[in-house]
LOMARDREN-800949 format. One record per residue: residue number from 0; y, x negated, z of N, C-alpha, C in turn. Coordinates in Angstrom, 2 decimals. Example, Ala and Ser with C-alpha at 12.3 -4.5 7.8 and 13.67 -1.06 7.14 Angstrom:
BEGIN
<rec nr="0" n_c2="-5.69" n_c1="-13.19" n_c3="7.80" ca_c2="-4.50" ca_c1="-12.30" ca_c3="7.80" c_c2="-3.30" c_c1="-13.20" c_c3="7.80"/>
<rec nr="1" n_c2="-2.25" n_c1="-12.85" n_c3="7.08" ca_c2="-1.06" ca_c1="-13.67" ca_c3="7.14" c_c2="0.03" c_c1="-12.90" c_c3="7.87"/>
END
This chain:
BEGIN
<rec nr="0" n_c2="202.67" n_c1="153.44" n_c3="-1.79" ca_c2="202.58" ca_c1="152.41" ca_c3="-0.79" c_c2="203.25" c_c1="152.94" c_c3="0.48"/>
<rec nr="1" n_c2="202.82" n_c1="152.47" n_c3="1.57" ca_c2="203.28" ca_c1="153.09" ca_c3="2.70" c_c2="202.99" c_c1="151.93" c_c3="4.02"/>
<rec nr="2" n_c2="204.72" n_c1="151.78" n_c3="4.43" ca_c2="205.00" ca_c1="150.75" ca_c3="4.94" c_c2="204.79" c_c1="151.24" c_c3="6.76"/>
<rec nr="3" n_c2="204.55" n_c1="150.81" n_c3="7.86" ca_c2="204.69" ca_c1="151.96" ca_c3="9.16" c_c2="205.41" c_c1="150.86" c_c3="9.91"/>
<rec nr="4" n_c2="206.10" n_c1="151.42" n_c3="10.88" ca_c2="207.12" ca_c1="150.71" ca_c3="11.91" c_c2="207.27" c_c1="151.54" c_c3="13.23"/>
<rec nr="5" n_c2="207.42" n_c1="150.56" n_c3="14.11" ca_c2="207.59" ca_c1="151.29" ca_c3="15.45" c_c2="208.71" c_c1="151.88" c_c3="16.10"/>
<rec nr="6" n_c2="209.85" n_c1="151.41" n_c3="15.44" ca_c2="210.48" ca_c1="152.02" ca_c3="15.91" c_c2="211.41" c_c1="152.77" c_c3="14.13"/>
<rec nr="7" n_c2="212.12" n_c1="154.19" n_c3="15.08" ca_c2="212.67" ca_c1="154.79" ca_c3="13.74" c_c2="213.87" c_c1="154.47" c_c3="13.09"/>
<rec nr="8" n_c2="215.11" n_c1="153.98" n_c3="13.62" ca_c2="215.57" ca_c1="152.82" ca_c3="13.05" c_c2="215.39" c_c1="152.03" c_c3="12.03"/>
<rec nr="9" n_c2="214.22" n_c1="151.25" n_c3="12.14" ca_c2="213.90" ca_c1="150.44" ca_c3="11.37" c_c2="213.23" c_c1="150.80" c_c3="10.18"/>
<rec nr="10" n_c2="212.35" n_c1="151.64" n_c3="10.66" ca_c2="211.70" ca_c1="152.87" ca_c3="9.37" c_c2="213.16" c_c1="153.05" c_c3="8.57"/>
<rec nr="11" n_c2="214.44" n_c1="154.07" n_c3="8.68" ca_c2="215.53" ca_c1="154.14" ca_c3="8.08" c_c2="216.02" c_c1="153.24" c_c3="7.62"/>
<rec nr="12" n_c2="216.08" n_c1="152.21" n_c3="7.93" ca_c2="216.90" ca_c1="151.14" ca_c3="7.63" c_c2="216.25" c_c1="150.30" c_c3="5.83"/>
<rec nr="13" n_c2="214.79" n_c1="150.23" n_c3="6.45" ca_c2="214.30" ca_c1="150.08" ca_c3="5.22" c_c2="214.07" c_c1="151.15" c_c3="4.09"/>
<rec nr="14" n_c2="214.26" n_c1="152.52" n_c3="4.61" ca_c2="214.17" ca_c1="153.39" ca_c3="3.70" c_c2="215.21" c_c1="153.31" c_c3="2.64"/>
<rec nr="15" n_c2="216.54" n_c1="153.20" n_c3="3.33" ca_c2="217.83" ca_c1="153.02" ca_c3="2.62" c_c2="217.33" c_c1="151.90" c_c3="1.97"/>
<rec nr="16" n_c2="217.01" n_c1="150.82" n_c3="2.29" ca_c2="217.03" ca_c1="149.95" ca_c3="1.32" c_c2="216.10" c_c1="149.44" c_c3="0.16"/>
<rec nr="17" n_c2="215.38" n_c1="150.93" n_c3="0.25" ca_c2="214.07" ca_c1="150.38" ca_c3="-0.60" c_c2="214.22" c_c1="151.84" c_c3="-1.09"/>
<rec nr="18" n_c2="214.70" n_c1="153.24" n_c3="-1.04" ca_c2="214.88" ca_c1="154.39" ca_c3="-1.38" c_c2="213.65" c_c1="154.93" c_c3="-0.86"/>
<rec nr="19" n_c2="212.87" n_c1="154.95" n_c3="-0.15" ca_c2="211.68" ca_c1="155.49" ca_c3="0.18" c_c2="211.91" c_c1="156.66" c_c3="1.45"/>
<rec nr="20" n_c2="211.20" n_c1="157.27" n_c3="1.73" ca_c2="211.06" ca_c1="158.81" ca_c3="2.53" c_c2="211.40" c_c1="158.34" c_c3="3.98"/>
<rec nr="21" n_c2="211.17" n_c1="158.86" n_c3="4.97" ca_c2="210.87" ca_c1="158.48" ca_c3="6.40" c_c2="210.04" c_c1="159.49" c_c3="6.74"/>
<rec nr="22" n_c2="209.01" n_c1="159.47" n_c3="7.21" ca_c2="208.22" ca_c1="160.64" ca_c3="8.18" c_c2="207.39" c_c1="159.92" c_c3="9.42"/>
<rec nr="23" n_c2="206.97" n_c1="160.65" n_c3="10.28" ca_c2="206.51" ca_c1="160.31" ca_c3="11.67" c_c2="204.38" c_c1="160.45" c_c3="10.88"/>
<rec nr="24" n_c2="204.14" n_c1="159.23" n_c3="11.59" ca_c2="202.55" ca_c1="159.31" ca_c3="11.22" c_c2="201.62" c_c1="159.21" c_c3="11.98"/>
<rec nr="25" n_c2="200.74" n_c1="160.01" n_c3="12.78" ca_c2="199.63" ca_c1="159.72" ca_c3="13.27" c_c2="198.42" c_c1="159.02" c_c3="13.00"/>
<rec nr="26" n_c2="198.17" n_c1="158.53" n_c3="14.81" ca_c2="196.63" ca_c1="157.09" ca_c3="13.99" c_c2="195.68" c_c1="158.38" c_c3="14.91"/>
<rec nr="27" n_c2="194.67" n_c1="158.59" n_c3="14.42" ca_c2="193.25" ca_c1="159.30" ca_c3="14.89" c_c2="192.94" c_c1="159.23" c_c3="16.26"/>
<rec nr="28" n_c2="193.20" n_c1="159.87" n_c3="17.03" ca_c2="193.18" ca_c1="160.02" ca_c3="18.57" c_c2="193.84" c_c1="159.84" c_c3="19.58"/>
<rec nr="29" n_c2="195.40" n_c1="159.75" n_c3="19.04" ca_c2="196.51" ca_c1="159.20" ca_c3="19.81" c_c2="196.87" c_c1="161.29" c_c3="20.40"/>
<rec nr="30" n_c2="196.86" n_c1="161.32" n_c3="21.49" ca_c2="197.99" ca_c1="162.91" ca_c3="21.97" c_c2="199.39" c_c1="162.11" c_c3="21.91"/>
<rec nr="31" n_c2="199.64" n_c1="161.10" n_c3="22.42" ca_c2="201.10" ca_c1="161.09" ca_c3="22.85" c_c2="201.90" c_c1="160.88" c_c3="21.49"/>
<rec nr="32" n_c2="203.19" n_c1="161.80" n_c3="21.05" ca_c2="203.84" ca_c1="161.53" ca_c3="20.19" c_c2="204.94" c_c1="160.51" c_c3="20.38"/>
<rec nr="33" n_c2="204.99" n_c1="160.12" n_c3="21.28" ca_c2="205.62" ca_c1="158.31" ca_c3="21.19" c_c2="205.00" c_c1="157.54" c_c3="21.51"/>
<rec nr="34" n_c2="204.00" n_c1="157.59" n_c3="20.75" ca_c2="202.89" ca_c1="156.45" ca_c3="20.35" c_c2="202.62" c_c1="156.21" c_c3="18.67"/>
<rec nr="35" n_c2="203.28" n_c1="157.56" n_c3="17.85" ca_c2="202.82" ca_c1="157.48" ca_c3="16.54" c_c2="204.05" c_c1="156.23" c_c3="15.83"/>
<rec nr="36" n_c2="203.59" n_c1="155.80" n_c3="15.20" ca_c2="204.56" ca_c1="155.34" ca_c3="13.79" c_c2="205.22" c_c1="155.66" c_c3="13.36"/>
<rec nr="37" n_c2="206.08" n_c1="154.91" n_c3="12.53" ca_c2="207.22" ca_c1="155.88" ca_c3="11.78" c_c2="206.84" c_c1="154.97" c_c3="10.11"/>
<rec nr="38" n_c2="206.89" n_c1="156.07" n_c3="9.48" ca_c2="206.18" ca_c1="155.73" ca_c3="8.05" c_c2="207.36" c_c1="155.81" c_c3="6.85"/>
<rec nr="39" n_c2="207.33" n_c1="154.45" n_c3="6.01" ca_c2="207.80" ca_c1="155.00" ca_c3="5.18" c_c2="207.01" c_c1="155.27" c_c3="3.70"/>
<rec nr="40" n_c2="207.42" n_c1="155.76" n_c3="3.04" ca_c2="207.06" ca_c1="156.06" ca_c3="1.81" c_c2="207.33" c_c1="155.61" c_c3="0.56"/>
<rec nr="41" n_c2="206.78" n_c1="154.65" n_c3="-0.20" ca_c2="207.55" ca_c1="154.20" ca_c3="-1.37" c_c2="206.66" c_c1="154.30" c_c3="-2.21"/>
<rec nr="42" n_c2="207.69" n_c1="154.49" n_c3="-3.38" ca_c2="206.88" ca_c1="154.68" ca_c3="-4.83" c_c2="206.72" c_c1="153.10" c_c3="-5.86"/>
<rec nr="43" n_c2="207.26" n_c1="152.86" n_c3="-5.89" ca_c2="207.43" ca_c1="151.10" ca_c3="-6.60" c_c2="208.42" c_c1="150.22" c_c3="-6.32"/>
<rec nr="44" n_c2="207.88" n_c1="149.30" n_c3="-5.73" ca_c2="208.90" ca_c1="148.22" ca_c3="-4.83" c_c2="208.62" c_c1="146.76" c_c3="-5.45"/>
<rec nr="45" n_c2="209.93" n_c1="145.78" n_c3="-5.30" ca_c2="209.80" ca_c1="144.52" ca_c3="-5.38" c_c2="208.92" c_c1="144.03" c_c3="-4.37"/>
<rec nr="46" n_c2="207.79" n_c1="143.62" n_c3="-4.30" ca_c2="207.06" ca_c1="143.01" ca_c3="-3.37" c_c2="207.80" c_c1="141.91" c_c3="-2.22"/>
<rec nr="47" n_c2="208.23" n_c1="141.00" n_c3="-2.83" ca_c2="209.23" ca_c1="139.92" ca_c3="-2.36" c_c2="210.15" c_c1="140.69" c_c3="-1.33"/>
<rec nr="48" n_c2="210.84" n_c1="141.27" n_c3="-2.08" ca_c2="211.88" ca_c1="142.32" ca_c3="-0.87" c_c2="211.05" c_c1="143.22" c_c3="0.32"/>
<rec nr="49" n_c2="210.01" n_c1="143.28" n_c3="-0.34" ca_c2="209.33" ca_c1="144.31" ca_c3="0.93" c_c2="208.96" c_c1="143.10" c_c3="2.18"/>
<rec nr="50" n_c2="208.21" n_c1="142.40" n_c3="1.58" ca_c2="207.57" ca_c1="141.44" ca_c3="2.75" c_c2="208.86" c_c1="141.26" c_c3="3.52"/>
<rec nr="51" n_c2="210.00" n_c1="140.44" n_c3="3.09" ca_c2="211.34" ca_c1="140.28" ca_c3="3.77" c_c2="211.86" c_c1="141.98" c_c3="5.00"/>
<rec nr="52" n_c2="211.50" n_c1="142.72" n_c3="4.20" ca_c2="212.03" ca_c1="143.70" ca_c3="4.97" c_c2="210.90" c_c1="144.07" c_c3="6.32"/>
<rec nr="53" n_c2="209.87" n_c1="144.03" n_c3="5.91" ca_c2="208.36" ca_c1="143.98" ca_c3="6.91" c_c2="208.72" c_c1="143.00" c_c3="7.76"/>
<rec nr="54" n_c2="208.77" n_c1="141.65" n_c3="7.47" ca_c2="209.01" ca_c1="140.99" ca_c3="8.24" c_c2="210.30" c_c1="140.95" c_c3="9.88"/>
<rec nr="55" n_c2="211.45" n_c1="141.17" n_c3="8.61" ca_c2="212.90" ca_c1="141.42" ca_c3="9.56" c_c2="213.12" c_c1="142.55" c_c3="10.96"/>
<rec nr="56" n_c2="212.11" n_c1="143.74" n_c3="10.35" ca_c2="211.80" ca_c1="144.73" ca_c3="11.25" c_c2="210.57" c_c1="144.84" c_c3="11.57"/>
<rec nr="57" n_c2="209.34" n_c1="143.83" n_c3="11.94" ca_c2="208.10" ca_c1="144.27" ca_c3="12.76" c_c2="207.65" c_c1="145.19" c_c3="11.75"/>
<rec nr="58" n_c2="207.65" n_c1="145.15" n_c3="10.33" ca_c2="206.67" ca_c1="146.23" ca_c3="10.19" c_c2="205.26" c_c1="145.91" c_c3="9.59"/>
<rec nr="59" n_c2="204.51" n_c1="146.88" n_c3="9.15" ca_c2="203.08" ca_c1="145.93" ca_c3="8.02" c_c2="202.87" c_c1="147.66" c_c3="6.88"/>
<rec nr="60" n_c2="201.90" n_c1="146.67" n_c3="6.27" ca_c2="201.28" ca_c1="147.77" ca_c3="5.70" c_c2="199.91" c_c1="147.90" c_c3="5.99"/>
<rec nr="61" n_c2="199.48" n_c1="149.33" n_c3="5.96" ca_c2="197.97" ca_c1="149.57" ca_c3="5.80" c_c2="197.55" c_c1="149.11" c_c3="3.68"/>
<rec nr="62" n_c2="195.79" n_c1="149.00" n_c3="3.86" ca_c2="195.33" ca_c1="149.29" ca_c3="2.81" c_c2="195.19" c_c1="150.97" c_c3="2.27"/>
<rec nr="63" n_c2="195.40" n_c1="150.88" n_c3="1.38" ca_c2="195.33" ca_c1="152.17" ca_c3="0.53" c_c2="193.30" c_c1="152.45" c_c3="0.75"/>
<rec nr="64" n_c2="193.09" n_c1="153.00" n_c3="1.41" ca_c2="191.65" ca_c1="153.25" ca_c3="1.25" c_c2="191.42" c_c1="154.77" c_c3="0.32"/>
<rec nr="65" n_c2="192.56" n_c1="155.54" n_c3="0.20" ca_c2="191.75" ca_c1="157.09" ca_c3="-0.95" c_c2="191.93" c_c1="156.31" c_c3="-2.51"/>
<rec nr="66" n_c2="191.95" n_c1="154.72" n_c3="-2.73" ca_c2="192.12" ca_c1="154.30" ca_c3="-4.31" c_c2="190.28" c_c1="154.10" c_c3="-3.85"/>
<rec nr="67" n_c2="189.56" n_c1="154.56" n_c3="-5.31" ca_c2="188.46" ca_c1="153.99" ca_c3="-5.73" c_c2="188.05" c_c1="152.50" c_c3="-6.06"/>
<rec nr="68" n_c2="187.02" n_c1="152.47" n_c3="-5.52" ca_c2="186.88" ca_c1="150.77" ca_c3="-5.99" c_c2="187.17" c_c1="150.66" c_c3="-7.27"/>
<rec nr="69" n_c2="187.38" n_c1="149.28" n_c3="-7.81" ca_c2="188.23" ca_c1="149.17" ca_c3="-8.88" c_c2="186.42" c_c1="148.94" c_c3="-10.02"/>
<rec nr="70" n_c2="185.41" n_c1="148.46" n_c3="-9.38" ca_c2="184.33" ca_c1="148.69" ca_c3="-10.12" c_c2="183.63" c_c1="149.14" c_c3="-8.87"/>
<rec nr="71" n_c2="182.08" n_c1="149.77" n_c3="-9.21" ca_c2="181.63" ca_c1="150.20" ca_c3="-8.38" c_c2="179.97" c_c1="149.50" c_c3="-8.55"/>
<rec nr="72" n_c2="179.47" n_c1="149.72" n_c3="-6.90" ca_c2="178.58" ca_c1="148.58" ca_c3="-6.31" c_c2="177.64" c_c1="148.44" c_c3="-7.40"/>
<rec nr="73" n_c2="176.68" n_c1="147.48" n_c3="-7.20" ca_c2="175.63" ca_c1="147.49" ca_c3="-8.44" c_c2="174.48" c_c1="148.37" c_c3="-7.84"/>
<rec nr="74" n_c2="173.75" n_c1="149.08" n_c3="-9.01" ca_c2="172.36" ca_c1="149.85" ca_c3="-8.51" c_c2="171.26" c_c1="149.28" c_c3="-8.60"/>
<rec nr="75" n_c2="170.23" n_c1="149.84" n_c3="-7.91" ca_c2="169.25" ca_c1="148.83" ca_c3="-7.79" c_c2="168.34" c_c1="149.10" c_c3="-8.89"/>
<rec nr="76" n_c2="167.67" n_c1="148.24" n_c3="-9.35" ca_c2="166.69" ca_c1="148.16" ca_c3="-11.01" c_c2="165.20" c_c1="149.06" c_c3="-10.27"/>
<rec nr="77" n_c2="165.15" n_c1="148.97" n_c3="-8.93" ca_c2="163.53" ca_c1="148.75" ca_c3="-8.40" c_c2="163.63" c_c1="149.68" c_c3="-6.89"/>
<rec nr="78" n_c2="162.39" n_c1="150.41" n_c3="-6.84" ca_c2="162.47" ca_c1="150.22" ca_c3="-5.16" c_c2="161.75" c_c1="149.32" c_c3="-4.05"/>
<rec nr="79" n_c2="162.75" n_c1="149.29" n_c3="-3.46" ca_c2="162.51" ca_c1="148.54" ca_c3="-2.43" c_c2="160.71" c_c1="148.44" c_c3="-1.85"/>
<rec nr="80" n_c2="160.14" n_c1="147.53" n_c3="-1.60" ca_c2="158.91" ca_c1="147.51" ca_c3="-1.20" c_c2="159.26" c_c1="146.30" c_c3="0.30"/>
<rec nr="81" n_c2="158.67" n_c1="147.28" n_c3="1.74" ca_c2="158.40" ca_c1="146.60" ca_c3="2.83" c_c2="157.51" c_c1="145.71" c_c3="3.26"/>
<rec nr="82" n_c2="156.43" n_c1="146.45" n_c3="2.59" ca_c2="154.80" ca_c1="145.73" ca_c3="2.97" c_c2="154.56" c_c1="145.14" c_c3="1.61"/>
<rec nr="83" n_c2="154.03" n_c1="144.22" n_c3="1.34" ca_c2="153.16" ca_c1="143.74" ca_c3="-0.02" c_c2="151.85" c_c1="143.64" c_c3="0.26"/>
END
């Protein structure tokens, strides 16, 4: 799970209190490096405590998008026909 915050402070602050990493994170087309995030890193957290800590310091989370769907889409039985 990976929590991001704007300022680095606050990234630390929750790191200590949740034992998680600190590193600096880029969003896709930003040059300026005080524009990136400050990320933390956690491996298994009380949910309850996180939101509190997200909250207290401005932070959020992204969705995990490299997890696989948990089932995958349905296929089609037929092909498709435009004209009848």
């Amino acid at each position: 799970m990976i929590a991001y915050f704007w300022e680095q402070d606050d990234a630390v602050a929750v790191a200590e209190r949740l034992g998680g990493e600190v590193r600096r994170g880029r969003f896709h087309g930003e040059d300026d490096d005080e524009d990136h995030p400050w990320l933390v890193v956690l491996d298994e957290v009380d949910q309850a405590a996180l939101d509190e800590l997200l909250t207290e310091h401005d932070g959020w989370l992204e969705p995990d998008t490299d997890a696989p769907p948990t089932t995958p889409p349905p296929l089609p039985t037929a092909p498709k026909r435009f004209k009848k």
